[in-house]
N, C-alpha and C positions, 0 to 999 in steps of 0.2 A: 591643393598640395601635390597632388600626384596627376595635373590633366594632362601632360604631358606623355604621362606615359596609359594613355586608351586602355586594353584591358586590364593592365596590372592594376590601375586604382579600383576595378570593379573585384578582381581578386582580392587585395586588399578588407575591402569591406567586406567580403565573403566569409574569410579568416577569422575579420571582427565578428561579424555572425553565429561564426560557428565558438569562437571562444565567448562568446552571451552566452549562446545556447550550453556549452559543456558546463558554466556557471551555474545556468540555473538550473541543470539537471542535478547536479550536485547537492544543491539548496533542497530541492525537491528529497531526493533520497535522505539527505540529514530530517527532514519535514516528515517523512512516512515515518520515521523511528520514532515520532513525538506522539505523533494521531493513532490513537486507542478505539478498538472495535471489540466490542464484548458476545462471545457466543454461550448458547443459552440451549439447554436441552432439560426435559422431566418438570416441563413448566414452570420454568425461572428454579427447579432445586441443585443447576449442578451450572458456575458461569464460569466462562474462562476468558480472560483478558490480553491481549495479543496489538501487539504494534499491529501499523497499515503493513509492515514489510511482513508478517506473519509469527513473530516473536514472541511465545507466549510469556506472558506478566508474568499471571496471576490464578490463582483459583481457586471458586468458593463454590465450596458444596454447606448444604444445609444438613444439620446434624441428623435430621428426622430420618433420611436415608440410609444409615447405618443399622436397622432394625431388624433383628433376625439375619436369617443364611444367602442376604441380598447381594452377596459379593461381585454375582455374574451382572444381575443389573447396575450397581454402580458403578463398575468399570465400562459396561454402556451408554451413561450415563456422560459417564468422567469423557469418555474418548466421543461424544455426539455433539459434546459443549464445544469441546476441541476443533475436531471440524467446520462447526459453525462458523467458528472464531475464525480459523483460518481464511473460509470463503467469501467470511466480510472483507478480510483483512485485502485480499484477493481485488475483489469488487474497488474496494476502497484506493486501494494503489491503482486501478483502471481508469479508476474516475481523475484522480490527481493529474495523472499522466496527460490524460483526456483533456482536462482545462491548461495544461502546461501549451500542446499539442495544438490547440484553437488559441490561445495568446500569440503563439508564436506565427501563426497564419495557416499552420497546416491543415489537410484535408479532414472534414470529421470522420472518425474510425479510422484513423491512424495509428496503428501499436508502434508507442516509445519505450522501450530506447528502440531506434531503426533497428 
């Protein structure tokens, strides 16, 4: 279709490339908002539930912790599950990113987006 014109058909395809690629980073980020990472502190009594983007859900704490003047602990508690959550979530987008990243040919340990 385009040999005639030397490097513009390689331009061309480049264009096509990079409009694959802006696709399916797109897919990707709608995909982290679906993939659920649950963080966990006080040995499974306090979890909190967080997209791969870092979004928290959810959170369930176990009534048993509410016992007496625990107030300072379970807001340690409440904000450890949190964290966790998040550096799953963290992890979890790296990894994504990381198999998008090796599909498309790139180098391993390449952080996307450029």
């Amino acid at each position: 279709m385009l040999k005639g014109l030397g490097g513009l058909g390689d331009m061309a395809k480049m264009m096509k490339q990079a409009q694959e690629m802006q696709g399916k980073m797109a897919q990707m980020q709608d995909d982290l908002d679906h993939i659920m990472v649950e963080g966990v502190s006080g040995a499974g009594l306090v979890k909190a539930t967080a997209t791969a983007k870092g979004e928290l859900k959810s959170l369930d704490i176990d009534p048993s912790i509410f016992n007496g003047d625990d107030k300072e602990v379970v807001e340690d508690l409440i904000l450890a599950a949190i964290k966790d959550a998040q550096a799953k979530a963290a992890e979890r987008s790296q990894q994504e990113m990381g198999k998008m990243a090796e599909a498309m040919g790139l180098p391993a340990g390449m952080k996307l987006p450029f």
